[in-house]
C-alpha angles and dihedrals in degrees: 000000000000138000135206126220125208110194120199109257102225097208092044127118106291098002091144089066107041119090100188110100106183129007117205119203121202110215102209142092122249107302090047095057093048094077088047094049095047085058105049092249089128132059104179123023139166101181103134099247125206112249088259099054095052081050093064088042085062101057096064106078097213087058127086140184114241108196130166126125117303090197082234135098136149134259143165118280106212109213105222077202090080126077102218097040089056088078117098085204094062098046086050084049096060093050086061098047096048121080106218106190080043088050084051111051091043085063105035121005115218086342089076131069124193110238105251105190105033080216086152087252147060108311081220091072112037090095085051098050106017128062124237095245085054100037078056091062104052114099111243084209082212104185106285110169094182089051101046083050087055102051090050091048086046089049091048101265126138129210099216119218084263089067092243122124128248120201123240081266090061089247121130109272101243127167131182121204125208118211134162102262097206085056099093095186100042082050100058094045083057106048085043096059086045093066101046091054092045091055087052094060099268110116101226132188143189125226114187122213135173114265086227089076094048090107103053085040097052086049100041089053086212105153145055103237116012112192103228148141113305094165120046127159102175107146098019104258138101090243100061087063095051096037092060098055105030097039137071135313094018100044111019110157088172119040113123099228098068092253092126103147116190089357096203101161122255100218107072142145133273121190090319086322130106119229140177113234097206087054083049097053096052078047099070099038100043109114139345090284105108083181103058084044092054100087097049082050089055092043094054092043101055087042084057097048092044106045099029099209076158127029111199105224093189148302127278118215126184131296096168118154128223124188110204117204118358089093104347130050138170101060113157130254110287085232089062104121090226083085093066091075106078133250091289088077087056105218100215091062090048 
């Protein structure tokens, strides 16, 4: 759609040492940068690319495959809005009937890996946050089928002779997800679970919207299931995960004007105790003690994997392409532990 070119300025601070002349920046989401790519237009990109796509990649020899973590992946947004969607049951019940690794490798390939604990942050860094005695208590949600069956009986709901689910009102269990529809990634993980929750007897659809518009979608609250971030670790820390999805704009149960976004309640229980998310939340990101942070991090944690506002779906890690000599040369060595940090660090101005 557009593109933006920074020319050096040849009287600027440290002119005299800089080699690039001119830098060109490509304004588009995923589907937008392949042609580019194919044709050697672009030298550094971290657009999450299909499989296919990174197969194609692949084929032109100037061209790698940077992956390492990007401390992001995708999962399903329950609206408390709606009613359905309020029961704990039903939210558990999702986690059994998705497939997570198959999720995964739908997306992403080998670029994506199913979450394994639903701790509400990177599985990278659970060891490092959580302690084993907590990390033994979150529920892992593996695909269980008969268990998923039981929690909706148990919730009201009734599996008719068609196979298709009825809710505890006696109305067809239908459920619409939102997802970015220029997100490649974030739309095969969608359709995907779509899929999954239509062969168990839910009738699932997909409703596609510009990513320019997630904003106003995460805040409006106007829709069931928004495909969104689940896992986010930038800046490196627990909280920011949790922050993004509990907190305003994005979940606000109890704003007065309406604009409640995902409206999972604040007030919730602990293990038989009540707490306040938002007072979580400065909790465990008050001071420079990690250790005096840790249990509003469990806390947080265990609240996450029991009550599901949010279900990880997995973790994306890089597919950026670099293309390594047809404009810029001189990249390290992929094995360069510098790679390691995620896309925040952005490798190329490194």
């Amino acid at each position: 759609e557009a593109q933006l070119e920074l020319p050096k300025n040849p009287t600027g601070y440290n002119a005299d040492k800089i080699d690039i002349e001119k830098i060109l920046v490509y304004y588009g989401e995923t589907s937008v940068s392949v042609p580019l790519v194919l044709s050697n237009e672009v030298d550094y990109s971290t657009h999450g690319y299909t499989p296919s796509d990174v197969e194609s990649f692949k084929a032109i020899p100037n061209i790698s495959i940077l992956s390492g973590p990007t401390g992001t992946g995708p999962g399903l947004w329950f609206n408390q809005s709606y009613a359905p969607l309020t029961k704990k049951e039903v939210r558990q019940a999702f986690a059994y009937i998705i497939d997570r690794e198959e999720n995964a490798q739908v997306a992403m390939g080998d670029a994506g890996k199913g979450i394994e604990y639903e701790a509400g942050f990177t599985d990278l860094q659970v060891e490092s946050w959580l302690d084993p005695e907590i990390i033994a208590e979150l529920n892992p949600y593996k695909k269980d089928l008969a268990k998923a069956e039981e929690l909706l009986t148990s919730a009201g709901f009734v599996k008719g002779s068609d196979g298709k689910w009825l809710t505890d009102t006696g109305e067809p269990f239908a459920v619409e997800l939102s997802v970015p529809s220029d997100f490649a990634d974030w739309l095969g993980s969608a359709e995907n679970a779509a899929q999954q929750l239509k062969a168990f007897g839910i009738d699932a659809t997909v409703r596609g919207y510009q990513s320019s518009e997630r904003a106003t979608m995460q805040k409006e609250g106007k829709y069931q299931i928004l495909v969104d971030l689940s896992i986010y670790y930038n800046p490196p820390h627990p909280q920011t995960s949790f922050n993004y999805y509990l907190n305003t704009p994005r979940n606000a149960p109890e704003a007065t004007d309406n604009l409640l976004g995902m409206n999972f309640p604040w007030k919730e229980t602990v293990d038989g105790e009540e707490v306040y998310i938002p007072d979580l939340l400065m909790e465990a990101s008050t001071g420079f003690d990690f250790e005096a942070q840790k249990p509003a991090i469990a806390n947080l944690a265990k609240l996450v994997n029991e009550e599901l506002p949010v279900l990880a779906m997995f973790e994306r890690y890089a597919t950026d392409v670099v293309n390594q000599d047809t404009r810029i040369t001189g990249w390290r060595d992929f094995s360069d532990p510098i790679y390691k940090n995620n896309q925040a660090d952005l490798y190329i101005a490194i």
